[in-house]
Backbone as CSV, one residue per row, in Angstrom:
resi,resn,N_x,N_y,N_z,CA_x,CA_y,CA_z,C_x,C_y,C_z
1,UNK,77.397,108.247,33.473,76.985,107.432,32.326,77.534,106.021,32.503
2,UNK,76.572,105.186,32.462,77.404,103.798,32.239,78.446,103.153,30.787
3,UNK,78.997,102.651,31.380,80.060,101.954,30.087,79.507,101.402,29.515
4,UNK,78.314,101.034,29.514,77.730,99.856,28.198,76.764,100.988,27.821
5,UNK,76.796,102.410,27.694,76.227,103.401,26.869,77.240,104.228,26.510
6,UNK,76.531,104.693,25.070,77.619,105.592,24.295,76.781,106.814,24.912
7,UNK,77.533,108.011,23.694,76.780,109.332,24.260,75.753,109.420,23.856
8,UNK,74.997,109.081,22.864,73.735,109.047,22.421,72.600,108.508,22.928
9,UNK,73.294,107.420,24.020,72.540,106.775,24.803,71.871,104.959,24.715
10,UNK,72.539,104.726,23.354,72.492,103.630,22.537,73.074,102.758,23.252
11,UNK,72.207,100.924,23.648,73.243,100.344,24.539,74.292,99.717,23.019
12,UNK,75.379,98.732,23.921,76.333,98.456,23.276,76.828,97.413,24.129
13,UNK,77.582,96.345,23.512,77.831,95.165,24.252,79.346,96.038,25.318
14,UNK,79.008,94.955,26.560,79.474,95.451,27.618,79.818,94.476,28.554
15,UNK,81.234,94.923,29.712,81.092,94.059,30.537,80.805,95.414,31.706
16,UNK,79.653,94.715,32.917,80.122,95.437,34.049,79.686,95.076,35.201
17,UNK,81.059,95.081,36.048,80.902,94.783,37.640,80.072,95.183,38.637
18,UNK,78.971,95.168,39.198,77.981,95.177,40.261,77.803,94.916,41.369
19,UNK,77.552,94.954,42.515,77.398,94.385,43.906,75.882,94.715,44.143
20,UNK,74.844,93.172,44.876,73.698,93.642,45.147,73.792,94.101,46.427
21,UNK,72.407,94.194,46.631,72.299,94.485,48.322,72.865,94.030,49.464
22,UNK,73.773,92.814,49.082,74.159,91.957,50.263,75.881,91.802,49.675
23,UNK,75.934,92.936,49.165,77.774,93.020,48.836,78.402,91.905,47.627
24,UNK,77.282,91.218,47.536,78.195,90.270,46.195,78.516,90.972,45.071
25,UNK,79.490,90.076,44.763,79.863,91.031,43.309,78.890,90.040,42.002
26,UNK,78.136,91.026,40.775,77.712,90.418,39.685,78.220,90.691,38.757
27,UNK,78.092,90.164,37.551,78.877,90.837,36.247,77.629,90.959,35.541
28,UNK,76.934,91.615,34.570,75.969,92.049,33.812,76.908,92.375,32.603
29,UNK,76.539,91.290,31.626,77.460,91.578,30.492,75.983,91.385,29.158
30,UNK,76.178,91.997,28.215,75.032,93.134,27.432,75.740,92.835,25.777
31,UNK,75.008,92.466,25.469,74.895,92.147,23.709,74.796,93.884,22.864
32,UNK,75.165,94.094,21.844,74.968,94.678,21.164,73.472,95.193,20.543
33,UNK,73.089,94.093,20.991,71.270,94.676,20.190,70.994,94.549,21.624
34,UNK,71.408,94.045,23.150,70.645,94.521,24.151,70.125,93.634,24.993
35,UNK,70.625,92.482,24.469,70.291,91.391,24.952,70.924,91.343,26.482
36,UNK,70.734,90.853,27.511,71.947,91.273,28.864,71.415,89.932,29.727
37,UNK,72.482,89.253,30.247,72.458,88.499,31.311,73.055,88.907,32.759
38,UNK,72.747,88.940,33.688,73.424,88.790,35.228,73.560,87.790,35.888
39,UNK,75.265,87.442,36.595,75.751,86.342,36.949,76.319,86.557,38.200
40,UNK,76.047,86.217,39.102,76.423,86.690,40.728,77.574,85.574,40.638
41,UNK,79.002,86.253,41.344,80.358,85.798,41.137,80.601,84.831,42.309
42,UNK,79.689,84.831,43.038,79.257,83.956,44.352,78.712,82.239,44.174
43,UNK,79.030,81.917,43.597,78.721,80.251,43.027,78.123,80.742,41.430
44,UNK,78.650,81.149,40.887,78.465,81.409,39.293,77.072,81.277,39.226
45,UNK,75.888,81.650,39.851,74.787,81.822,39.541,74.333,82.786,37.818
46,UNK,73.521,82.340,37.706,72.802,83.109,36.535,71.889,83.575,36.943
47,UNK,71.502,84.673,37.184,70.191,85.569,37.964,69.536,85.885,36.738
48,UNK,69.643,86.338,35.851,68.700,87.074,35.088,69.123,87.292,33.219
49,UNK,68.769,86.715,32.818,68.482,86.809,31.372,67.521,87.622,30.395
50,UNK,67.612,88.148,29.684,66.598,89.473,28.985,67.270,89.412,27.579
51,UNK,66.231,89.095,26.886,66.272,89.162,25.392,66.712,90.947,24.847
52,UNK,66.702,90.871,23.606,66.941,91.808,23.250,65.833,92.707,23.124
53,UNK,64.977,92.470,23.334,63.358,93.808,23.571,63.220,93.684,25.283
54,UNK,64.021,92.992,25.762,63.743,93.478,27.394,63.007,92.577,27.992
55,UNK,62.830,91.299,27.182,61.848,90.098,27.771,62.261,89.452,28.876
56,UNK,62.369,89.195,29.764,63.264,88.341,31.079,62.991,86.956,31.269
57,UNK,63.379,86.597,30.493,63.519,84.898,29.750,63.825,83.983,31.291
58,UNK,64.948,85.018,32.237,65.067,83.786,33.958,65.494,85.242,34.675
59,UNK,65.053,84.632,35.689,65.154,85.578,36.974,65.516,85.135,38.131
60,UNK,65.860,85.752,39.360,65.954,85.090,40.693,65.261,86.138,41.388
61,UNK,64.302,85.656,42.087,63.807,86.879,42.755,64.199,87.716,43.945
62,UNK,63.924,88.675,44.449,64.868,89.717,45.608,64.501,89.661,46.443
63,UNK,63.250,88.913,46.556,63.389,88.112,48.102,64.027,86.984,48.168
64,UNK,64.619,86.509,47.782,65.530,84.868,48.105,66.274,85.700,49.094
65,UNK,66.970,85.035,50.034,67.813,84.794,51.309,68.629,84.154,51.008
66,UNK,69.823,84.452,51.077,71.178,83.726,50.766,71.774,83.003,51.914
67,UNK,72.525,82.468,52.048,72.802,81.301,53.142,74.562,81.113,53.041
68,UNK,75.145,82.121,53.004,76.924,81.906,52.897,77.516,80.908,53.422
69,UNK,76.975,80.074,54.479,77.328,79.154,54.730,76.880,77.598,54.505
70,UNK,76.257,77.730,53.389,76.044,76.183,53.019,76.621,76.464,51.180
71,UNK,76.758,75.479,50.881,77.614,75.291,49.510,76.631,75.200,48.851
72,UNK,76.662,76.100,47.203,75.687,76.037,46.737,76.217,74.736,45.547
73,UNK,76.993,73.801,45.619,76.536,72.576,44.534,76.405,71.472,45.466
């Protein structure tokens, strides 16, 4: 079960640590009514935003190619 669900299955505001496909770490931290953003800990990116009905307000898509060696500012 994840930590940002109770037993009923109801989300609930949350913090939680992630790694995508390419080992970074994200944090996905989750509003109470459900609202949830994801933030890759790798140049403080904001990947993904979602309203509270699940709308995805910003995204980064999963094909981008990351580049560890150039600075992302």
């Amino acid at each position: 079960m994840n930590q940002s669900e109770n037993i009923a299955g109801e989300q609930r505001a949350g913090v939680e640590v992630t790694k995508d496909k390419n080992g970074i770490e994200q944090v996905v931290l989750r509003s109470p009514r459900g609202a949830s953003a994801r933030v890759s800990l790798h140049g403080g990116q904001v990947l993904s935003w979602k309203t509270d009905r699940g709308e995805e307000l910003l995204f980064t898509s999963s094909k981008v190619i990351f580049n560890f060696q150039l600075s992302t500012c």
